[in-house]
C-alpha positions as CSV (number, residue, x, y, z in Angstrom):
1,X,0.0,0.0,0.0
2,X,1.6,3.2,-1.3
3,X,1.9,6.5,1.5
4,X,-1.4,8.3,-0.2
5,X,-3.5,5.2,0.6
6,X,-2.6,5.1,3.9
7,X,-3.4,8.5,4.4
8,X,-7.0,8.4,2.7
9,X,-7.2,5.4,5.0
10,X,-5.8,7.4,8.2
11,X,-8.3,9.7,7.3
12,X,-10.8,7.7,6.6
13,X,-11.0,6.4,10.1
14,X,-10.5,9.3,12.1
15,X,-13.8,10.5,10.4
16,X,-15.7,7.4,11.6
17,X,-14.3,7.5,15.1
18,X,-15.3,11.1,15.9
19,X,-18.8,10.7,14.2
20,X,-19.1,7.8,16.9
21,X,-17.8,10.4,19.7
22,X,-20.4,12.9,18.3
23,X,-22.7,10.1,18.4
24,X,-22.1,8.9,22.1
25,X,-22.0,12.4,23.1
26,X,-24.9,14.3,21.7
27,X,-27.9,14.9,24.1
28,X,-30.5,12.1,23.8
29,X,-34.1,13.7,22.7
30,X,-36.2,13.3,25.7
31,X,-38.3,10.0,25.0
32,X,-42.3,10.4,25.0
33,X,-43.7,7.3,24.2
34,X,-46.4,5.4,26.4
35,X,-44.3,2.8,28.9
36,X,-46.0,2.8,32.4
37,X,-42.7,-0.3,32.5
38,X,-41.3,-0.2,36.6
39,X,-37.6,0.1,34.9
40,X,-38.3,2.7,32.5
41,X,-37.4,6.5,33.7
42,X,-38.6,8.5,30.9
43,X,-41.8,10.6,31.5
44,X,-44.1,8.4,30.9
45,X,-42.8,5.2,32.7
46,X,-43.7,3.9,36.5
47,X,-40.2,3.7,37.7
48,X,-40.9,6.3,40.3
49,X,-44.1,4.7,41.6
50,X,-42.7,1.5,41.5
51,X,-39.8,2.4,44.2
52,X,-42.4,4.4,46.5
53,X,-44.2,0.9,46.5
54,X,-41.6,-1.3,47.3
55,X,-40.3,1.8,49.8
56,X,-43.9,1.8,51.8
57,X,-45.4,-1.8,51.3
58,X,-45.0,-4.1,54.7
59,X,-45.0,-6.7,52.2
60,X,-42.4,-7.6,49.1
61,X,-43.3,-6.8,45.5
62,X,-44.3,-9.5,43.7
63,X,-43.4,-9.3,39.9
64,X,-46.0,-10.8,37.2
65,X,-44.5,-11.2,33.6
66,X,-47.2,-13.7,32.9
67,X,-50.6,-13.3,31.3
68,X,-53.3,-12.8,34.3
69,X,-54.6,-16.3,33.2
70,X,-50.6,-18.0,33.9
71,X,-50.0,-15.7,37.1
72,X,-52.9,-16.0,38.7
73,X,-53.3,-19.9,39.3
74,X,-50.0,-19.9,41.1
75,X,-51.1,-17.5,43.8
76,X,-51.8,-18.8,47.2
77,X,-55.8,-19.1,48.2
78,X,-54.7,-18.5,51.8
79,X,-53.0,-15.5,51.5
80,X,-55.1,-12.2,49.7
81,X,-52.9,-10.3,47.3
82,X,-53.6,-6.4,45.1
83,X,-52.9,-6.6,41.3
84,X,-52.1,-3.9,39.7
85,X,-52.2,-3.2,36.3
86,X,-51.5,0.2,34.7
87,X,-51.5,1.3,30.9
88,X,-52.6,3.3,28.5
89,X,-54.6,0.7,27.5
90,X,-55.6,-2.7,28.7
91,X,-57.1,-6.2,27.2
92,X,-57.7,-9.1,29.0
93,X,-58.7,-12.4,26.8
94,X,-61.4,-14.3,27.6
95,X,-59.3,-16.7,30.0
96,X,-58.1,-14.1,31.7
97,X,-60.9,-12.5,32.6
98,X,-62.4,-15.5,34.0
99,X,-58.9,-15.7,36.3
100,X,-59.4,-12.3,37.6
101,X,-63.2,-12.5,38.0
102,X,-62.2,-15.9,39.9
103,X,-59.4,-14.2,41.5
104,X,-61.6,-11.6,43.0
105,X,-64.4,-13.9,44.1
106,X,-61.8,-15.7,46.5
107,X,-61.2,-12.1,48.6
108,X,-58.6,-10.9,46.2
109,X,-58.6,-7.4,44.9
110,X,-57.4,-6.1,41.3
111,X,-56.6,-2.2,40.1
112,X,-57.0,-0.7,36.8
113,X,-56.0,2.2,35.3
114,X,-56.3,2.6,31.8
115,X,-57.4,5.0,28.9
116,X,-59.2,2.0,27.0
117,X,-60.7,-1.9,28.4
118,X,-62.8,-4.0,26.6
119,X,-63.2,-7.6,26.3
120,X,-65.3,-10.1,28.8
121,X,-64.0,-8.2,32.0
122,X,-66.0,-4.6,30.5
123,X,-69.1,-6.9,30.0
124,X,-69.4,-8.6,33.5
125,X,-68.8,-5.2,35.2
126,X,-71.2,-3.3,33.2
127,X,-68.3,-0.8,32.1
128,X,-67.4,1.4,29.4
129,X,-64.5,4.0,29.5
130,X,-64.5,6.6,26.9
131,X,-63.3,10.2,25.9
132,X,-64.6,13.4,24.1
133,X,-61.4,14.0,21.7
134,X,-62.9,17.7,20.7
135,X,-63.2,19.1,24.1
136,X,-61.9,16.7,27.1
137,X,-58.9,14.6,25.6
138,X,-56.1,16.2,26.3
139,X,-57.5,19.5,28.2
140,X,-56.3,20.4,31.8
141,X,-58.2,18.7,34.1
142,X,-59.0,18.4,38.0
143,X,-59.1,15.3,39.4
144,X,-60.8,15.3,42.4
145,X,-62.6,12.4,45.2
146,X,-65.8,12.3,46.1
147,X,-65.4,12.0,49.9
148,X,-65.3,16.1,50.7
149,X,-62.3,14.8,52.8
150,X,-59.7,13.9,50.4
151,X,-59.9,17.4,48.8
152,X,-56.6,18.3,49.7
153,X,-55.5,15.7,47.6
154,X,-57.1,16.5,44.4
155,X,-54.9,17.9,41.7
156,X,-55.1,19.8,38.6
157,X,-53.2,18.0,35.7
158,X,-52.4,20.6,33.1
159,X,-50.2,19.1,30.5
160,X,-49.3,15.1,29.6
161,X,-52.3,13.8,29.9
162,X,-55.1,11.5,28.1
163,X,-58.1,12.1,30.0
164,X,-60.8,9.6,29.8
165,X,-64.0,8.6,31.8
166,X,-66.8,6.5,32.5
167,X,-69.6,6.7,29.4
168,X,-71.5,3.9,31.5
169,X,-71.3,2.5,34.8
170,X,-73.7,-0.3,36.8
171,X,-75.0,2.5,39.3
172,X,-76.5,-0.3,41.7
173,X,-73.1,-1.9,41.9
174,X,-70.2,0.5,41.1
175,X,-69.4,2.9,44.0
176,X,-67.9,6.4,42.1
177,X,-65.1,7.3,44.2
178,X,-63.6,10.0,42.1
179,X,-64.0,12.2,39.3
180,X,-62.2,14.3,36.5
181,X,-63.1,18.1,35.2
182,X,-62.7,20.2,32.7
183,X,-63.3,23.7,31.7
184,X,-65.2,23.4,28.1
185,X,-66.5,25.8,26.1
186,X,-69.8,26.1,25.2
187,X,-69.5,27.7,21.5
188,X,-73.2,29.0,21.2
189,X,-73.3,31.1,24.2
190,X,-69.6,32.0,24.8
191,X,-69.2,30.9,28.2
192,X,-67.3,28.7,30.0
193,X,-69.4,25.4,31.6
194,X,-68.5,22.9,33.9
195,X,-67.4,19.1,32.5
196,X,-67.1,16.6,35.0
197,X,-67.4,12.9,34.4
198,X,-66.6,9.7,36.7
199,X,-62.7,8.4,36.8
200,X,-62.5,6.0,39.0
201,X,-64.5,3.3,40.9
202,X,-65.2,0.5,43.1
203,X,-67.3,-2.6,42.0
204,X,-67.6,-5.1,44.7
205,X,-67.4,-8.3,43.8
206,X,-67.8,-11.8,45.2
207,X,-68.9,-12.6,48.8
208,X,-65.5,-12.3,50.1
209,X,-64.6,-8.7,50.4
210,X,-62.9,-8.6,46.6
211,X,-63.6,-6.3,44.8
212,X,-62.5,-4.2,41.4
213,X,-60.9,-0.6,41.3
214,X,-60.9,0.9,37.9
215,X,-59.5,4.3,37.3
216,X,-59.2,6.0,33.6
217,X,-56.4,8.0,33.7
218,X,-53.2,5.8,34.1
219,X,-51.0,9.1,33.7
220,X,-50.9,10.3,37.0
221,X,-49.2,7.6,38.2
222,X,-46.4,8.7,35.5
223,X,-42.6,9.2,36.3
224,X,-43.9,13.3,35.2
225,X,-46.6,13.5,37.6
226,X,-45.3,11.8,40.1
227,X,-42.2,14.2,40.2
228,X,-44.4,17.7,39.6
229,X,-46.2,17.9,42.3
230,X,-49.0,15.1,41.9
231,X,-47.6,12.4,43.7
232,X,-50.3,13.2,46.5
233,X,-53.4,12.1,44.1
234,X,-51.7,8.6,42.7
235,X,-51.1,8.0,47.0
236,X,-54.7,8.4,47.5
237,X,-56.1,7.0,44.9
238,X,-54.0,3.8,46.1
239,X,-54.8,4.5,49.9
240,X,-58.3,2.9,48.9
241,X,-56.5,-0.6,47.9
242,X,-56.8,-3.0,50.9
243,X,-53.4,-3.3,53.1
244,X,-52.3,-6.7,51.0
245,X,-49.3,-7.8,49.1
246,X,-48.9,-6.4,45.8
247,X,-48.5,-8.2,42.6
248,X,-47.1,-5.8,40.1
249,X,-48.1,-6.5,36.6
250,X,-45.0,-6.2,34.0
251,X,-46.7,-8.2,31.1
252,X,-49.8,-5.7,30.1
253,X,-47.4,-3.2,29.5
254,X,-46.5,-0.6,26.2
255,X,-43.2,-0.4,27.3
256,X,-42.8,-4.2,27.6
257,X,-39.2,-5.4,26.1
258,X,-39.2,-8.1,23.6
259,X,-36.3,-9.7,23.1
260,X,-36.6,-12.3,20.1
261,X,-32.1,-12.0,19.3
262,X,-29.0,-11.6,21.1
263,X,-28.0,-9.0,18.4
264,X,-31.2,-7.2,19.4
265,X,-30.6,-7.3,23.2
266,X,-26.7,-6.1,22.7
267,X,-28.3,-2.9,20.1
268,X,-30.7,-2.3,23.0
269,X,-28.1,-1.3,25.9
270,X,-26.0,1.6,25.2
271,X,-22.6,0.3,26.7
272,X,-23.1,-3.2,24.5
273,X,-24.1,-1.6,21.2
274,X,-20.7,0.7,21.2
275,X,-19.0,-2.4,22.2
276,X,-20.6,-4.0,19.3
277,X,-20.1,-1.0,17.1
278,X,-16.2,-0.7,17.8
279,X,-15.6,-4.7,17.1
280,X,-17.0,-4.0,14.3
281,X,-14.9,-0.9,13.3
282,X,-11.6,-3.1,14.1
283,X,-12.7,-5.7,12.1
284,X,-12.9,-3.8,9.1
285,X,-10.1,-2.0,9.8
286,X,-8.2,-5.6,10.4
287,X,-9.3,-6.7,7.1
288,X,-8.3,-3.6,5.2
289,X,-4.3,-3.8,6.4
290,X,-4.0,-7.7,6.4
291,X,-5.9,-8.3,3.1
292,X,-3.1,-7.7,1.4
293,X,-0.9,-11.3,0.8
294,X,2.6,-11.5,1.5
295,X,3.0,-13.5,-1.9
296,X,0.7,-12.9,-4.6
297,X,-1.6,-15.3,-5.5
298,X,-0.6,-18.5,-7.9
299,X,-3.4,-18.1,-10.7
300,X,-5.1,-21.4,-11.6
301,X,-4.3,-22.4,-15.1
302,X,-7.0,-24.9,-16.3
303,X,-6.1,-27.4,-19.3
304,X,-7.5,-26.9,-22.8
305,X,-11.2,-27.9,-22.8
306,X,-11.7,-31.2,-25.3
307,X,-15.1,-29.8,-27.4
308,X,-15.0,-32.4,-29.4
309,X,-17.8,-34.2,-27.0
310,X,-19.9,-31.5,-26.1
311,X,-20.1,-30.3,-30.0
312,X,-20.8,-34.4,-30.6
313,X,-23.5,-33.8,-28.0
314,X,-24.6,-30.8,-29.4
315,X,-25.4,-31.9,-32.9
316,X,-27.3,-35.3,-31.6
317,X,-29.2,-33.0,-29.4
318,X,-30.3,-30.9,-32.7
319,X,-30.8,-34.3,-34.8
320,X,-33.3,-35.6,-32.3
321,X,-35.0,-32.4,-31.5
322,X,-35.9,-32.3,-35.2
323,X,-37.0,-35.9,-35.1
324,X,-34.3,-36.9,-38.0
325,X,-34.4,-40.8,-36.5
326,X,-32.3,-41.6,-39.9
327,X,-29.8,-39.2,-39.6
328,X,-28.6,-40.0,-36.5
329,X,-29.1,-44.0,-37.0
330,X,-26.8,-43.7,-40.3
331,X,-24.1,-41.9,-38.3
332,X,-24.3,-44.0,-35.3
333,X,-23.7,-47.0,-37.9
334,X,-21.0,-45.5,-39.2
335,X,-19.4,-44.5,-35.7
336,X,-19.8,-48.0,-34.8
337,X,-18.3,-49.7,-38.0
338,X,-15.3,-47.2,-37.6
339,X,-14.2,-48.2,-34.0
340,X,-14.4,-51.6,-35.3
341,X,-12.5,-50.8,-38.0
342,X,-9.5,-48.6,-36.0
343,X,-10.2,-51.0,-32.9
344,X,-10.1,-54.8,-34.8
345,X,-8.9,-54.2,-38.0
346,X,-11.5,-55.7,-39.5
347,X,-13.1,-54.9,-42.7
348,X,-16.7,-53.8,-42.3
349,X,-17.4,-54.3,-46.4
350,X,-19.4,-57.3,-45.8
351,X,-21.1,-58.2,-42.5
352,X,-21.6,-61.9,-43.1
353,X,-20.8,-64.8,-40.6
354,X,-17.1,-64.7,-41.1
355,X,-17.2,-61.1,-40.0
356,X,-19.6,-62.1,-37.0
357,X,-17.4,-64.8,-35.7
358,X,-14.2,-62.6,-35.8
359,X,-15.7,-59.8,-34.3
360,X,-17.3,-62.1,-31.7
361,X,-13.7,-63.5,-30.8
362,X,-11.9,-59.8,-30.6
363,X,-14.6,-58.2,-28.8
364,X,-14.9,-60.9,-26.1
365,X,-18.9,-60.8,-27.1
366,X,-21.2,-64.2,-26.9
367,X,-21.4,-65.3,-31.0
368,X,-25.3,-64.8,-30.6
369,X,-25.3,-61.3,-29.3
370,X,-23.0,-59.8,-31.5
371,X,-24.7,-61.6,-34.5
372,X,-28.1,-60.3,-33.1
373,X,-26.1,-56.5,-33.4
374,X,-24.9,-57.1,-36.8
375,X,-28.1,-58.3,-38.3
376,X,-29.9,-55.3,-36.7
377,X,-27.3,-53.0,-38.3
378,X,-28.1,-54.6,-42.1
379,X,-31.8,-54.2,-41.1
380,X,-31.7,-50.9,-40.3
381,X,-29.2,-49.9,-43.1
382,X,-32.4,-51.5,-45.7
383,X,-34.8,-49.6,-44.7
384,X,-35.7,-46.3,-45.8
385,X,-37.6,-44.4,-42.9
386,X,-36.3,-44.9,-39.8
387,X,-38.3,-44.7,-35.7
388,X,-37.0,-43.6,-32.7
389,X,-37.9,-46.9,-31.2
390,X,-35.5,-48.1,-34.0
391,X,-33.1,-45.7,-32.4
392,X,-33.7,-46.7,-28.9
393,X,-33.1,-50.6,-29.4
394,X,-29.8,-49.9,-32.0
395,X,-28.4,-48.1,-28.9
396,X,-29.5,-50.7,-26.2
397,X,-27.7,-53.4,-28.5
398,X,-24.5,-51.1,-29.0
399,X,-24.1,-50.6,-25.7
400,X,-24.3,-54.0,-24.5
401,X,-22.0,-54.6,-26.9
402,X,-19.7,-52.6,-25.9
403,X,-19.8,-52.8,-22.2
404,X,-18.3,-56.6,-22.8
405,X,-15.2,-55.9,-25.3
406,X,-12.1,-56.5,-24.1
């Protein structure tokens, strides 16, 4: 490699490595995308309400990565547990609503907050969660209680937020425990009205003390909200959970990681993927500087190509395609007669019995077979139009033929 090429080269990967510098180095955008996850510290993940849980609980934090229906049937009868379960949105199958509903029954209780929930678990519990998208979706709102109380604890949410509520409820069994509002205006009079709607509530369930708390807007209970100012509303709206042990649900989760590849699990952590990016880098560079042999390569000279068979090939190929039986039959005669000629020395003038027993004896051939050959020949050469089934059994008998010469 001549000293220009090992600049360009020099150069070449200086470039790379400082856009990898600017690359580690640059300020990350700040990541907005629905989570809710306990590991996941962007402003809309649960890692903040997750630690205040295992911080004030009596009990230990059990973990769920399991579908309701696969978690469920391991936990102790004996022993009554919380499930929580925060998302944006939220759909249980119809086996797993039958596990919760079950799971309730026996004393158990299960939270939910989510923006969206349909399925079997809706229908049992008479439920429908909804939102006004022109006026109320995404409008400050004050979340309040209904016990006079807990107003202390209510809190006005003014950005990063979804808000949803209740568009039906079973009034003779759902006790409304608190509600959202927001300012919306009224377009025909110009004036300002009063929007509040239900967002969060108890259904009792079971003769066991179980019941169901379902609350619409899982965003308070955000890593944002729960570090502006909020944190009291999300501790009072969990204050009305009996003092059990909590089962934190991982699995109904936006933020969920799938990992279905090594490769993908190394891309996904910083400190692996520059790892992975720098091997990469040396290889490269490895293979540029040692690519170059110490002794140039030997080129491989093949020998001359004999075209003599594929050009005999070539032509029969064309002789039978056109269907010229004759052709082909009068040249494989006269291939045939000519090895015997150059092969035996015999003359192929006349192919009477003296000629069959002579060319029986030289070719190592039975008398019969090779006179059942020559007569075929003479056949073949008196007759005008020729088959390809004449063909086929000429070169059946020519092969047999040959296959036993010495």
């Amino acid at each position: 490699m001549d000293k220009k090429s090992k600049i360009a080269l020099y150069a070449i990967g200086a470039v790379i490595v400082l856009m990898i510098l600017a690359e580690i180095t640059k300020p990350k955008a700040l990541n907005w995308r629905d989570s809710y996850t306990a590991a996941d510290k962007i402003p809309l993940g649960c890692y903040v309400l997750f630690n205040e849980l295992k911080n004030i609980s009596d009990k230990p934090l059990k973990i769920s990565n399991k579908t309701a229906f696969e978690s469920l049937k391991d936990v102790e009868t004996d022993k009554k547990t919380v499930s929580l379960f925060i998302n944006n949105g939220i759909h249980f199958d119809k086996q797993d609503s039958e596990s919760l509903i079950k799971y309730v029954e026996n004393g158990n209780s299960v939270f939910i907050s989510t923006n969206y929930m349909y399925g079997v678990l809706s229908d049992t519990l008479n439920i429908r969660i909804g939102t006004d998208y022109n006026n109320f979706f995404k409008k400050p709102s004050l979340n309040s209680f209904t016990s006079p109380n807990l107003k202390p604890n209510e809190r006005q949410f003014n950005d990063v937020i979804e808000n949803s509520f209740f568009t039906s409820l079973d009034t003779l069994k759902a006790i409304a425990l608190g509600t959202t509002k927001v300012e919306k205006t009224k377009k025909i009079i110009n004036d300002t009205i009063p929007d509040t709607n239900i967002n969060f509530i108890k259904v009792p369930f079971g003769n066991k003390n179980g019941a169901f708390f379902i609350h619409t807007n899982p965003f308070a209970f955000s890593n944002y909200h729960m570090l502006n100012q909020n944190e009291a509303y999300a501790a009072t709206v969990l204050s009305f959970l009996p003092k059990h042990q909590i089962i934190w649900d991982s699995y109904y989760k936006s933020g969920r990681k799938v990992i279905s590849s090594p490769l993908r699990f190394v891309l996904q952590n910083q400190a692996l993927k520059w790892a992975f990016y720098m091997a990469l880098l040396s290889l490269i560079v490895f293979v540029i500087f040692r690519g170059k042999r110490t002794q140039r390569i030997i080129p491989v000279v093949e020998p001359l190509k004999n075209a003599t068979l594929d050009f005999t090939r070539t032509i029969g190929d064309l002789y039978y395609q056109h269907g010229d039986f004759t052709n082909i039959i009068s040249n494989k005669i006269q291939y045939f007669l000519e090895q015997i000629r150059s092969k035996y020395y015999l003359n192929t003038s006349e192919l009477g019995d003296h000629f069959i027993s002579k060319l029986a004896i030289k070719s190592s051939n039975k008398k019969e077979d090779t006179k059942a050959l020559i007569d075929y020949i003479v056949y073949l050469k008196s007759k005008s139009n020729h088959t390809e089934a004449d063909l086929i059994q000429l070169n059946k008998l020519i092969e047999s033929f040959t296959k036993h010469t010495a």
